[in-house]
MIDRENRO-569988 format. One line per 5 residues: their letters; for each residue x, y, z of C-alpha. Coordinates in steps of 0.1 Angstrom, whole numbers, plus 2048, in hexadecimal, padded with zeros to 3 digits. Example, Ala and Ser with C-alpha at 12.3 -4.5 7.8 and 13.67 -1.06 7.14 Angstrom:
REM MIDRENRO-569988
AS = 87B 7D3 84E; 889 7F5 847
//
This chain:
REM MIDRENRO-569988
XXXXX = 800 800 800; 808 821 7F9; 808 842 80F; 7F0 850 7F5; 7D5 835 7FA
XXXXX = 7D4 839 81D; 7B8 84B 82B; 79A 84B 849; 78B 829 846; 764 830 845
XXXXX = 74B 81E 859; 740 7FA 854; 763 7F9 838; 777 7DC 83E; 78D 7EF 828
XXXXX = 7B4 7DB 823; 7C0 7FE 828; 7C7 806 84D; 7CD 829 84C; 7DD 83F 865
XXXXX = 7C3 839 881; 7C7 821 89A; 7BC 7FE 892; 7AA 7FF 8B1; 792 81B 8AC
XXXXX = 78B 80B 887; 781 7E8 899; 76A 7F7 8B0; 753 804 890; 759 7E4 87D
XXXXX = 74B 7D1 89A; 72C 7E9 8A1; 727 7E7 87B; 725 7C1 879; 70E 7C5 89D
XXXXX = 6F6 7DB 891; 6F4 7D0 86C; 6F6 7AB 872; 6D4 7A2 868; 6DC 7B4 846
XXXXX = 6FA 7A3 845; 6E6 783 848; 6D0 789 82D; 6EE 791 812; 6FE 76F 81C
XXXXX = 6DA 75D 815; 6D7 76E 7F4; 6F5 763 7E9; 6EF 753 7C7; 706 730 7D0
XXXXX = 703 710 7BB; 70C 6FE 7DA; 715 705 7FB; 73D 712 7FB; 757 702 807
XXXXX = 774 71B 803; 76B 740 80B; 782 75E 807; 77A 77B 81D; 78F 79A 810
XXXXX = 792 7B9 821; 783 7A2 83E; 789 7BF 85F; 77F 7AF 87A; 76A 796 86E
XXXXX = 747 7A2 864; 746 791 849; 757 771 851; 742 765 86D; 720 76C 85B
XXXXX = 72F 759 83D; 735 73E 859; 716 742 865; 707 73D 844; 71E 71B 839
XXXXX = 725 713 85C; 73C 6F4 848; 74E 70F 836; 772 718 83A; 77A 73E 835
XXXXX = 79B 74E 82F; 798 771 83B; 7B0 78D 82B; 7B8 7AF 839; 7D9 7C4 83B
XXXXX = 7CF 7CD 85F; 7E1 7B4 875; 7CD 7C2 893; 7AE 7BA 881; 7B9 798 87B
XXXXX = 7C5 794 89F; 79D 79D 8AB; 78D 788 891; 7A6 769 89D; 79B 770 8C0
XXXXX = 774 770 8B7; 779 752 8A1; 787 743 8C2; 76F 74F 8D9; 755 740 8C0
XXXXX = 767 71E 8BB; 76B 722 896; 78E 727 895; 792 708 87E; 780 717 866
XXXXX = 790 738 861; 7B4 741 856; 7C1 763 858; 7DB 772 83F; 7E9 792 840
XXXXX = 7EB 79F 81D; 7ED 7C3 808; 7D1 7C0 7EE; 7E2 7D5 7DB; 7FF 7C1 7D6
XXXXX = 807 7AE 7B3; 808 78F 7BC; 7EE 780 7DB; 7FA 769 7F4; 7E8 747 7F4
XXXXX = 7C4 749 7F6; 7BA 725 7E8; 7A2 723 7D4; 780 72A 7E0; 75E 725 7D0
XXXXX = 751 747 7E3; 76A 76A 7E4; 758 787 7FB; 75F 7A7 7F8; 74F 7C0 80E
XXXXX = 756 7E5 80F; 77A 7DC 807; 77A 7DF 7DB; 77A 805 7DC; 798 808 7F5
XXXXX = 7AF 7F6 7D7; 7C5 80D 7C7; 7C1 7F5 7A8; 7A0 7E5 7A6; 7A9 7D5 785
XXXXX = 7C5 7C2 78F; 7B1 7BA 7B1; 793 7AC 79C; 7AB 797 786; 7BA 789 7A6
XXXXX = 797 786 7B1; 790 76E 78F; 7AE 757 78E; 7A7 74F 7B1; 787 740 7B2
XXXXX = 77A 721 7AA; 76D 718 78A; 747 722 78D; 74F 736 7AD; 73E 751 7B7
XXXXX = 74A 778 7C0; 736 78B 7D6; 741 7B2 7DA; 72C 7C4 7F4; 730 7E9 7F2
XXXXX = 71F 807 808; 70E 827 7FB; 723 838 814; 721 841 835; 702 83C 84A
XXXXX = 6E8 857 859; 6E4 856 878; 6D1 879 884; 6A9 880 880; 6A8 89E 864
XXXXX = 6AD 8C1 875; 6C1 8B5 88E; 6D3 8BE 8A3; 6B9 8D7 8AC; 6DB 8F2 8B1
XXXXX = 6E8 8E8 889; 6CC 8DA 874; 6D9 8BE 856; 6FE 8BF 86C; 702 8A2 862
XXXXX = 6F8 8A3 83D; 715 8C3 83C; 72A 8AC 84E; 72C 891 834; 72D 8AB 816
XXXXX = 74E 8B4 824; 75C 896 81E; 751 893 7FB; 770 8A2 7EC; 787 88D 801
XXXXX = 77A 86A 7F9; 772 876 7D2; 79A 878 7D6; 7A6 85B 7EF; 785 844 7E9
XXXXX = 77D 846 7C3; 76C 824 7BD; 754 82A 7E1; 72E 826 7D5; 73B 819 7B1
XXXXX = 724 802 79E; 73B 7E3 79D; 723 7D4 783; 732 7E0 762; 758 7DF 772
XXXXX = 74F 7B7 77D; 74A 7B5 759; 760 7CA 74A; 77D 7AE 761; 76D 792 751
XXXXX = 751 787 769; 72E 781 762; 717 794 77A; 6FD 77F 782; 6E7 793 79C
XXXXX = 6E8 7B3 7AB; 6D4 7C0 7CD; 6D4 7DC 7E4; 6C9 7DE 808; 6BC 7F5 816
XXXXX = 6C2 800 83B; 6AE 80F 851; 6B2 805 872; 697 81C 88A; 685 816 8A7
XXXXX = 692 813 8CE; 6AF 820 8DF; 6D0 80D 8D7; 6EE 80D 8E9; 701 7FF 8C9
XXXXX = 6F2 814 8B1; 6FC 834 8C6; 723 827 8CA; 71D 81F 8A2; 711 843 89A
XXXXX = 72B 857 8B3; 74D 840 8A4; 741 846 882; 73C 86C 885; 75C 86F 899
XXXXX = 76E 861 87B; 75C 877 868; 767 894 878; 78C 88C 872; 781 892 84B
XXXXX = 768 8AC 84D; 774 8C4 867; 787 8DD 851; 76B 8E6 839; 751 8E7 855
XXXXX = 745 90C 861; 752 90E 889; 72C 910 893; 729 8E9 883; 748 8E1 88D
XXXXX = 73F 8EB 8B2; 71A 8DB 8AD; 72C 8BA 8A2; 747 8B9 8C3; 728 8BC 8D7
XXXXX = 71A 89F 8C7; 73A 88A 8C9; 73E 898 8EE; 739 87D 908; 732 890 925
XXXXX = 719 8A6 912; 6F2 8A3 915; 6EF 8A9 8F2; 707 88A 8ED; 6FF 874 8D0
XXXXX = 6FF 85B 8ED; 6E7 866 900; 6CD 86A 8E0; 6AD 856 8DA; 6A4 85B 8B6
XXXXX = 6C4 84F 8A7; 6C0 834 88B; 6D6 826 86D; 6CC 832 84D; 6E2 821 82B
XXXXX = 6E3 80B 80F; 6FD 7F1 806; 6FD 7E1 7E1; 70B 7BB 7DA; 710 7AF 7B6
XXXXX = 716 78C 7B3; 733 782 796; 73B 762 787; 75E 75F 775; 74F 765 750
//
């Protein structure tokens, strides 16, 4: 990886890119991501269009594991080789797999995704790839890797978000209506340069690599309803990340609206509100080798 292709991993991105923040801070959203959206999670896996159950499954740009136990979950016979450059993410998902008793069926292996030539994956009839394709500095060469690794009649699933979730009723905060809508238009400029391919439609560049897209669905999330501790920890780690992007081309008066939100000991704390939900999209195509 190159300095260039760093940048603030976003929400719910396993992203192979670790970026300058600490691995730790990164975890902690991965996890509340797969928490909160686990049931959506759930239903991608069942969608899958498999010929049979796998056998083999690549997990790349795996973080913590999101994506690896709810393929377990799903082919509980399975065994999944889970990719990420983060070796702190891989630690965490060894220790869940062990906490779970499935550490027989996963293998970690630290690799750049970038890189020419992959390590060993096998070959595996099933390659996910969620929130991880747009962090490649060359998606073409990671698609190509993508096809001469899996199994004749395999199947490649890429699941991709819209971008970042909503979180805040419209008009709040009451002090800063749509703070959070400014918020996320300054970091537009940033990702158009450090995250070109974010919210891409894969379909015609599956194709365009030689794979045969044989299904497409988006999900949409809307997650409302009673007060959740997760989904608070979910909304104030995801717009403290934000902030690290957005804070030089907010106005001071959002700028202070948005500390208050992110401040712990405030009443107006993201924390302590009860009309939080989680508002997004994420979009799977599912590829054959063509």
């Amino acid at each position: 990886m190159t300095p260039t292709h760093q940048h603030t991993p976003h929400h719910g991105e396993s992203g192979h890119h670790p970026g300058h923040n600490s691995d730790r801070g990164q975890a902690e959203i991965l996890d509340l991501d797969a928490e909160v959206l686990a049931e959506h999670i759930a239903s991608i896996t069942g969608w899958l269009p498999l010929k049979s159950e796998p056998r083999q499954i690549v997990d790349l740009g795996c973080g913590t594991g999101a994506g690896t136990f709810a393929l377990l979950e799903r082919f509980p016979d399975a065994h999944v080789t889970a990719v990420d450059t983060s070796a702190g993410h891989l630690q965490l998902l060894r220790e869940k797999a062990c906490t779970r008793g499935s550490e027989g069926s996963v293998r970690t292996v630290q690799a750049d995704l970038d890189a020419d030539h992959w390590p060993d994956l096998g070959t595996p009839d099933l390659v996910w790839a969620s929130a991880s394709m747009h962090h490649m500095a060359n998606p073409d060469r990671a698609l190509t890797s993508v096809r001469e690794l899996l199994a004749p009649g395999g199947l490649f699933a890429v699941v991709e978000l819209a971008g970042f979730p909503r979180f805040l009723p419209a008009g709040a905060p009451e002090s800063r209506p749509d703070l959070e809508e400014r918020a996320h238009a300054a970091t537009d400029s940033f990702h158009a340069e450090h995250v070109p391919h974010r919210g891409a439609d894969w379909g015609p560049i599956l194709t365009a690599a030689g794979f045969t897209v044989e299904d497409e669905r988006t999900i949409t999330v809307n997650i409302e309803g009673a007060r959740s501790e997760a989904i608070g920890r979910y909304a104030h780690g995801s717009l403290q990340r934000i902030r690290g992007v957005a804070a030089p081309a907010l106005s001071p008066e959002d700028l202070a609206a948005l500390d208050e939100l992110l401040d712990t000991s405030s009443p107006n704390s993201l924390l302590h509100r009860e009309d939080l939900a989680v508002r997004t999209e994420r979009t799977v195509w599912a590829a054959r080798r063509a």
